[in-house]
N, C-alpha and C positions, 0 to 999 in steps of 0.2 A: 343626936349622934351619941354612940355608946363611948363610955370614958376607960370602961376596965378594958384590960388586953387580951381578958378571955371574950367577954363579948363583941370584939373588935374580930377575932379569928372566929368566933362562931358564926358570924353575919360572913366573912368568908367562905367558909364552908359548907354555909346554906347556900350562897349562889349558885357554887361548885354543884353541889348535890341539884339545887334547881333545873341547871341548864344541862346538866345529865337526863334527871327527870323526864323534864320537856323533852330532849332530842330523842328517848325512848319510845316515849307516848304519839309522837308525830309518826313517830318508825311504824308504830304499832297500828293509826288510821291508818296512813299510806298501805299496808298489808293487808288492811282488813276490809279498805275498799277497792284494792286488785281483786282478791279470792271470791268477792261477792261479784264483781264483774265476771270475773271468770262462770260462776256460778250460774251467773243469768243467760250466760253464751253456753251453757251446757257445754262447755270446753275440756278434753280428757285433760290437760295442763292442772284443773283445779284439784286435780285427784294427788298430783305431786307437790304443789305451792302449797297445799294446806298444813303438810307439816313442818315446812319451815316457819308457817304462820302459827301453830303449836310449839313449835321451838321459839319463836319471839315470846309467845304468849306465859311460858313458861320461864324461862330466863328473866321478864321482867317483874314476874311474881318474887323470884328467890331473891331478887335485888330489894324487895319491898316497897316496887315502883307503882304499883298493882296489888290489890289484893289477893291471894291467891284462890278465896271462891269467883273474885270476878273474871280470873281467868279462867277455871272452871267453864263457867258460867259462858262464857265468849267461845269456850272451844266445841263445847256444848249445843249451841246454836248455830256454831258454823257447819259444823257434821249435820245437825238436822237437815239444814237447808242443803249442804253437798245431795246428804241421803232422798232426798223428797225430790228434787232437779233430775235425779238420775234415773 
């Protein structure tokens, strides 16, 4: 157990930031395995959902939840597979 009161607020703070973190990154499967659903039902819907799943994928980049080539990279391959489905 930490004795100073800065590292007593920093283990605070990491929490805080953890269970932000995590509720991001859940947000972020949950979306990513709708769009791929979608995707496989060749459903016009995936054509609209993909960019609120671009808007997740990006907002959680600028928060530094994500790296932001991994979101790249994630928006990247979602469009392929949209493009290739269609």
């Amino acid at each position: 157990m930490p004795r100073r009161r800065t590292s007593l607020k920093s283990n605070r703070v990491n929490k805080r930031k953890q269970t932000r973190n995590l509720k991001v990154k859940i947000q972020l499967k949950k979306a990513n395995k709708k769009i791929l659903e979608l995707i496989a039902k060749k459903d016009a819907e995936a054509k609209t959902f993909i960019s609120k799943v671009f808007s997740q994928l990006d907002k959680a980049a600028k928060k530094n939840i994500i790296h932001p080539a991994t979101a790249n990279r994630r928006k990247s391959r979602l469009m392929r597979r949209l493009n290739k489905s269609a």
